[in-house]
N, C-alpha and C positions, 0 to 999 in steps of 0.2 A: 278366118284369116284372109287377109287379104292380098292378090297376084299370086303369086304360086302357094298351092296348099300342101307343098312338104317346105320341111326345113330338117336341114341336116348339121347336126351340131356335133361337131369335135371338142372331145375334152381328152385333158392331159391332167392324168392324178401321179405325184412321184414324193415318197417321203425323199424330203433331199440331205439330211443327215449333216445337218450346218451346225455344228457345237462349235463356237470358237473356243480356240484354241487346242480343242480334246479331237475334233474330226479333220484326218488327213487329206489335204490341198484341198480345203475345203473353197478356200476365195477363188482359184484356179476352176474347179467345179461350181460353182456360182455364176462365174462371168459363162462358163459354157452351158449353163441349166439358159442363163437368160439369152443369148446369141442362139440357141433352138427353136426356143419359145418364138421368138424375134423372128427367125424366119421360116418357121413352120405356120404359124398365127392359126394357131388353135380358139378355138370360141371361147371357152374356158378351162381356164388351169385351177387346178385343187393342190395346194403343195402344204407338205405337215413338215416339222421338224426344223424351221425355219427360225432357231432361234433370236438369232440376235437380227433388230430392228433397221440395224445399219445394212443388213442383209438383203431384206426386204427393201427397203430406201434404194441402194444400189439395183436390184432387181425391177422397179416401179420406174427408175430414172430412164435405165434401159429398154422398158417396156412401155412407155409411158404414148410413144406413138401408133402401137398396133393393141394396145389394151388401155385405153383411156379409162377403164374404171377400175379399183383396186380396193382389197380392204385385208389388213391386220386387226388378227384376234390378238387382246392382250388376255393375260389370265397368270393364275398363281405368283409365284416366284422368281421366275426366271421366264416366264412367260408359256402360252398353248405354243407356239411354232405353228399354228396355222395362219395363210392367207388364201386368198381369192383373186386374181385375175380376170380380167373380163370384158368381153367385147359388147356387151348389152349392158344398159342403163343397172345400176346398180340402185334400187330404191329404199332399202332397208336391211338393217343386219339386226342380228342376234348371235348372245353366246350363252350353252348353257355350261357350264363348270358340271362336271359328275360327280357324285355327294362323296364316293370311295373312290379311292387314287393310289392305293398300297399305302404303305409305312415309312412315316419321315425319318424312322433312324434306320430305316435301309437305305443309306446315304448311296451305296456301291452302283444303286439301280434310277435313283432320283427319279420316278416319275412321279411323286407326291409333289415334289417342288415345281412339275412343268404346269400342273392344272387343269389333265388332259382333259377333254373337253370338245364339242360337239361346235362348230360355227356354223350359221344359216345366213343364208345373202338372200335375199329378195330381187328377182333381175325380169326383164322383161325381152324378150326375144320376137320381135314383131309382135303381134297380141298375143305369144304365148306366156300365163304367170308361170317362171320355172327359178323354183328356192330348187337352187344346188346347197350341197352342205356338204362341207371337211372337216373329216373327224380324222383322230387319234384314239384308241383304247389300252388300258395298260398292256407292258409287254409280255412275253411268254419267256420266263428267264433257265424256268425246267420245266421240260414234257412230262418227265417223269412225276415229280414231285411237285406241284405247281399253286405251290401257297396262293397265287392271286386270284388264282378260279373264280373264287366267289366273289372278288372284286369286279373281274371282265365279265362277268353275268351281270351283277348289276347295272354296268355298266352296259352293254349290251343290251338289259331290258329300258334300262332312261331312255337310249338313243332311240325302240324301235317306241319309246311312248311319246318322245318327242317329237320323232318324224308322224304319227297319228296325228296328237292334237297341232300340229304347226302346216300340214297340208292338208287341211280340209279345201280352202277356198282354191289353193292351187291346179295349175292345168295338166302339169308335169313333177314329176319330185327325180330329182339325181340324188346322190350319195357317194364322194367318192372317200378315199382314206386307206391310211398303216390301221387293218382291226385288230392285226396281233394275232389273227384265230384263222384256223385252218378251213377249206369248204363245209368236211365232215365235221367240225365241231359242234357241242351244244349250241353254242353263244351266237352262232351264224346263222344257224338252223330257226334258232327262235327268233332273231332280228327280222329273216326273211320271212318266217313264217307269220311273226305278229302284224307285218306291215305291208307286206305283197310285193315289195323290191323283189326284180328280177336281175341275177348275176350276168354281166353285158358278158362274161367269158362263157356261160354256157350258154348261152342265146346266140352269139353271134354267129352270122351267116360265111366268115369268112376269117380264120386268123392267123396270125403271123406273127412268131416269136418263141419264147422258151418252153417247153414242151412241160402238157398241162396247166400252161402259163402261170408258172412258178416267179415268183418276184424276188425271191433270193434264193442265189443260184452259187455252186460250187463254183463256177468258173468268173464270177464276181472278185476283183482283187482285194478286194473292202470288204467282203465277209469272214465273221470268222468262222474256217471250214472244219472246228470240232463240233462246231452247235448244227453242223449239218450233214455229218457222217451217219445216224439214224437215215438221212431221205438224201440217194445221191442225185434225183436229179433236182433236189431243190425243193422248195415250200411255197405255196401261195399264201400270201397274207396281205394283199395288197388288193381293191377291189374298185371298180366301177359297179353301182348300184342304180336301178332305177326302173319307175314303171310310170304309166297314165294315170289321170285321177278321175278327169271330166271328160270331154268329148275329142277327146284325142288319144291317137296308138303312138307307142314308141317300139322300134327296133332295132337294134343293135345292129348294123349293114357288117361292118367289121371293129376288130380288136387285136391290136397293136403292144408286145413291149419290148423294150432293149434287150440286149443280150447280153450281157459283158462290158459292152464299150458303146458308147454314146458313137452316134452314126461320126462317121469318120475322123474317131482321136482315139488316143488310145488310152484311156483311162472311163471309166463310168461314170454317170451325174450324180450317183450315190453308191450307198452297201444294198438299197432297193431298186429292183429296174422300176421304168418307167410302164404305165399302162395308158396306154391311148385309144381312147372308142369314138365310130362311127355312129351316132344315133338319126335313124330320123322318123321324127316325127309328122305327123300326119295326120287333118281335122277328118273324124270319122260325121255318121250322118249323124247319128241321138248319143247323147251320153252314154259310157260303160259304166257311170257308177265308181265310188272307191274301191268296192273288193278290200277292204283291209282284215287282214288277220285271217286270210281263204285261202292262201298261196298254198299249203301245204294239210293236205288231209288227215294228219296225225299230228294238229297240232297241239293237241291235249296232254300226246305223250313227251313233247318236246318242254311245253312250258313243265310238266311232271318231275322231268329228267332234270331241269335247269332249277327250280324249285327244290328238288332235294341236293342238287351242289351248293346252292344259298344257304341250306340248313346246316350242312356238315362246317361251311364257312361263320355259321351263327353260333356254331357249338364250338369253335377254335375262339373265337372271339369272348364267347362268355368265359371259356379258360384264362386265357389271358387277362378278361378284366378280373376273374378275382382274383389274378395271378400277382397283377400291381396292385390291387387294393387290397392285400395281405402285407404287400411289402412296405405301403406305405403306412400300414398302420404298425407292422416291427421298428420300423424307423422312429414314430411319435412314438413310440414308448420309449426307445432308446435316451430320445430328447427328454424326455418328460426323466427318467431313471438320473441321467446326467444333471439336469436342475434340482431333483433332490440331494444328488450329491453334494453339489456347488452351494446349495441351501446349508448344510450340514456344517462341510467345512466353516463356511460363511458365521456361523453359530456357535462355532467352536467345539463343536462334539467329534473333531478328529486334532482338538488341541495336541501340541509338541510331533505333530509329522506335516511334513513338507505339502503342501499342493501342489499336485504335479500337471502345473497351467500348462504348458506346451503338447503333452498326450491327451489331458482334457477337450484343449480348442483342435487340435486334429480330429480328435475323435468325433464331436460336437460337428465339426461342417462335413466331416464324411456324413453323420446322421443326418443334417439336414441338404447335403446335394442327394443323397438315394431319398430322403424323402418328397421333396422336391422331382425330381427324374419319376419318380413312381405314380404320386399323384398327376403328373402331365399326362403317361401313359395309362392311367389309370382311366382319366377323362377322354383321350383318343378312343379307347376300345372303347368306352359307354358309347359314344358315336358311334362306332363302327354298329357296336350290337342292335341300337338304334335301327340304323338305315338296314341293315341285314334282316334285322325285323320287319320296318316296314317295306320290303321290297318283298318278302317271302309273302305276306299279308296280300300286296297286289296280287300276285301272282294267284296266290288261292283262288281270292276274289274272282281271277281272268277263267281259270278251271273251273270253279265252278257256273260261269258265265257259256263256257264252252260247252257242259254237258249238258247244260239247258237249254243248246241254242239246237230247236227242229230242223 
């Protein structure tokens, strides 16, 4: 590197919870996410949730002089809600879409329709290559009961195969993002352990903010405070991620988040605080090599652990698919029973009684909307079982990879 050989990079990761129309003062909270931004000038910003484009557009217009590079993720339905801000050349993106997203007739939770999803920006920071990437994973709707489990596993194992094969050539990997998943969870456990990201919150040398840096917090106005009556002082779900790849160290100097209220107003940027890290980076003498998938010495029993929530998730999924493909084959019978009948009358083997057209054609498109409705979810969950398959498949393959490896 050339002239000084640290460089100290500030990033700012905040889901900002911009739903038009559905998220309260959201444009209010926008014009103050970007007037922060504006005069803090953070190196780079990671922001999720960002749905609607005109959001971004106003945010890019505003930021346009202290972050001259920018990039929105588009994806599914309604869109990923990730972008990238950025004070370094921005030379290349990607987005990968995660193959399971939950279920689109769980309309109440719609994270099928956002297209959660992983974005990689390719950026250059003096000579250093440093792909930062913001993510999204589905959400956590019940601790207790937690039907998506095996969705955020899967998806948690994409993300930690994509950060693998997508920084090999890289000098630095970030990772910032809403993971949905607690420290202690499987999904976190395995992401850090498959990849060797180091958590900037316990790393760092110095921090400031909500205690055990919880990113949603009771005293948040914007949360809602029965989903957080289990943990009163709050939940971490919110993360800065990152480690070295080639000949450079990265450390965390300090770690930063809101509290309640975006520094002097009195409302928050979100229902998530903000998370703000100090890194710096620094060219060592020889390379340290990748280290990937060494971060954690039991990581045999973590993919194990994660590997059998994907099974239990693979044996829901094969219930359900024969669950619709039972019902859509009562259905074609139904049709099929109804056309002999209509055959019959038609023939005259129910001569001198009435056809009774009006119960018929009721009847007839109730059979064919449940037939129809069944065969779609019939098809869904073959997918599902599919990808649940082959992610449990990987994973073997990794374990057994693991006890082979001297």
């Amino acid at each position: 590197m050339e002239g000084d050989p640290t460089l100290r990079l500030r990033v700012f990761n905040l889901n900002c919870w911009a739903i038009r129309y559905l998220s309260k003062r959201r444009q209010e909270r926008v014009r103050l996410i970007g007037d922060t931004l504006r005069r803090e000038r953070f190196d780079l910003v990671l922001l999720q949730e960002v749905w609607s484009e005109r959001d971004y557009s106003d945010l890019k217009a505003k930021l346009g002089g202290c972050y001259p590079f920018s990039h929105y993720f588009r994806s599914g339905v309604i869109g990923s809600g990730l972008c990238v801000f950025s004070r370094f050349p921005i030379l290349d993106t990607l987005l990968y879409q995660y193959s399971l997203n939950g279920y689109p007739y769980m309309l109440q939770h719609g994270d099928w329709f956002c297209g959660k999803s992983v974005g990689l920006v390719l950026a250059w920071g003096f000579t250093i290559s440093l792909p930062p990437g913001s993510c999204q994973l589905h959400a956590e709707y019940c601790r207790e009961k937690d039907a998506y489990l095996p969705h955020r596993l899967v998806q948690a194992w994409e993300l930690a195969q994509f950060i693998r094969h997508t920084s090999k050539a890289a000098d630095v990997v970030l990772l910032g993002g809403d993971l949905n998943m607690h420290p202690e969870d499987v999904g976190i456990r395995l992401l850090r352990g498959w990849t060797g990201l180091r958590d900037a919150f316990a790393e760092a040398a110095r921090f400031e903010g909500c205690e055990d840096g919880c990113t949603l917090i009771p005293n948040n106005c914007f949360t809602v405070k029965s989903e957080l009556l289990p943990f009163p002082l709050g939940i971490r779900i919110d993360y800065i991620l990152y480690k070295a790849i080639s000949s450079f160290t990265v450390k965390c100097e300090e770690l930063k988040t809101t509290t309640g209220t975006a520094p002097g107003t009195d409302i928050p940027f979100s229902d998530h605080e903000a998370v703000m890290a100090t890194l710096q980076i620094q060219r060592q003498g020889q390379a340290a090599g990748a280290n990937l998938g060494t971060a954690e010495p039991t990581l045999a029993d973590v993919v194990t652990e994660a590997r059998t929530e994907v099974g239990v998730g693979l044996r829901a999924a094969q219930r359900q698919r024969y669950s619709t493909g039972r019902m859509a084959v009562l259905a074609l019978l139904l049709l099929l029973l109804q056309a002999v009948a209509a055959l019959g009358a038609l023939a005259g083997l129910a001569a001198g009684q009435p056809f009774p057209k009006l119960s018929f054609s009721l009847l007839a498109f109730l059979a064919i909307g449940v037939l129809l409705l069944a065969t779609g979810l019939h098809l869904f969950h073959t997918m599902e079982v599919k990808m649940l398959q082959g992610t449990e498949e990987q994973m073997r393959m990794a374990l057994r990879a693991l006890r082979e490896r001297p």
